[in-house]
C-alpha positions in Angstrom: 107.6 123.2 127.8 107.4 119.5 127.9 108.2 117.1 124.9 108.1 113.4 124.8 109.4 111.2 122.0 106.9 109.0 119.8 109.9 107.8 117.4 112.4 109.0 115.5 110.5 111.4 113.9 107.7 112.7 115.8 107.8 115.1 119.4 104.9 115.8 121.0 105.0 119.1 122.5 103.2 120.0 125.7 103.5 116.6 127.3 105.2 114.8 130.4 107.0 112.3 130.0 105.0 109.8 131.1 102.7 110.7 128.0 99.9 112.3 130.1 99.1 116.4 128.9 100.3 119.1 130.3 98.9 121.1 127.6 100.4 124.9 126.1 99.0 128.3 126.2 100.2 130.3 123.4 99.9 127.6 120.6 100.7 130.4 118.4 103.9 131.9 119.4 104.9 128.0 120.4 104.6 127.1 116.5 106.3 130.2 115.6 108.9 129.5 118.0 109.3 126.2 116.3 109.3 127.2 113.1 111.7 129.8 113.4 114.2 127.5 115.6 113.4 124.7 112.7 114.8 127.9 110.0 117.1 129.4 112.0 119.2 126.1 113.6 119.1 123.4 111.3 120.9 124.5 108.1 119.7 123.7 105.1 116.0 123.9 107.4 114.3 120.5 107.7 110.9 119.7 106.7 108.5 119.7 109.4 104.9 119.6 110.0 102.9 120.9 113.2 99.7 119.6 114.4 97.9 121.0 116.8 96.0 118.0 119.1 93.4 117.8 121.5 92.7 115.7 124.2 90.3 116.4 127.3 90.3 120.2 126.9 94.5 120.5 126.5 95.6 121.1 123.4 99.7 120.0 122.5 101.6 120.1 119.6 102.9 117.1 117.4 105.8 117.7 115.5 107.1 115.5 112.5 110.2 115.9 111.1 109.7 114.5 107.7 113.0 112.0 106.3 115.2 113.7 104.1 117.6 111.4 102.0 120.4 112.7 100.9 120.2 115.9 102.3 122.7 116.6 104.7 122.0 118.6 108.0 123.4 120.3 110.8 122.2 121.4 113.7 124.1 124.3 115.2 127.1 123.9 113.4 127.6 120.1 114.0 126.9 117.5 111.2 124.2 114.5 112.5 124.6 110.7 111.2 122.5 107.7 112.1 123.7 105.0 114.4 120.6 102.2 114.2 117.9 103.8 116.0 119.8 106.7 117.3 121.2 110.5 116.0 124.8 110.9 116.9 127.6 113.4 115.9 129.5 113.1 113.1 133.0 111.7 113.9 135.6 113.2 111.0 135.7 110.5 108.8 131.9 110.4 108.7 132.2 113.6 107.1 134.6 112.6 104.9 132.7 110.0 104.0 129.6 111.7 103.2 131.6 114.6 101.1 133.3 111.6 99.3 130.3 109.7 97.9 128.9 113.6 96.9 131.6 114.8 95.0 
């Protein structure tokens, strides 16, 4: 399954990455698979929306990961922090950082 990046918050799902449309069978079990990846991997679950899009008789998913401030999330176990337009790992005094101005 292809995704390509619009920006920091939106995937598009069922795309090459030179933004032409494969297109996805399944559209069903592909949202549920999302949704239950989305529940199941980022803890606490982050709140997305899925649209389903068509172009020229292929269908593909957009995905939009809506901001959360001050909510902190991990994906897998491993705490995320911005670095200017990208999503990095934590380094340890991130963290402590982020539990500091919480407490």
């Amino acid at each position: 399954m292809g995704a390509t990046l619009e920006n920091d918050r939106k995937q598009h799902i069922g795309m090459h990455g030179d933004r032409t449309q494969k297109g996805l069978h399944n559209i069903d079990q592909v949202e549920r698979q999302i949704m239950n990846d989305v529940r199941n991997i980022i803890s606490p679950p982050a709140d997305v929306i899925l649209d389903k899009l068509e172009h020229k008789g292929k269908t593909v998913i957009r995905l939009t990961v809506n901001e959360s401030r001050g909510t902190v999330h991990t994906v897998g176990g491993v705490m995320y922090v911005r670095h200017g337009s990208q999503t990095v790992p934590a380094k340890s005094e991130e963290i402590l950082r982020l539990v500091r101005t919480r407490v």
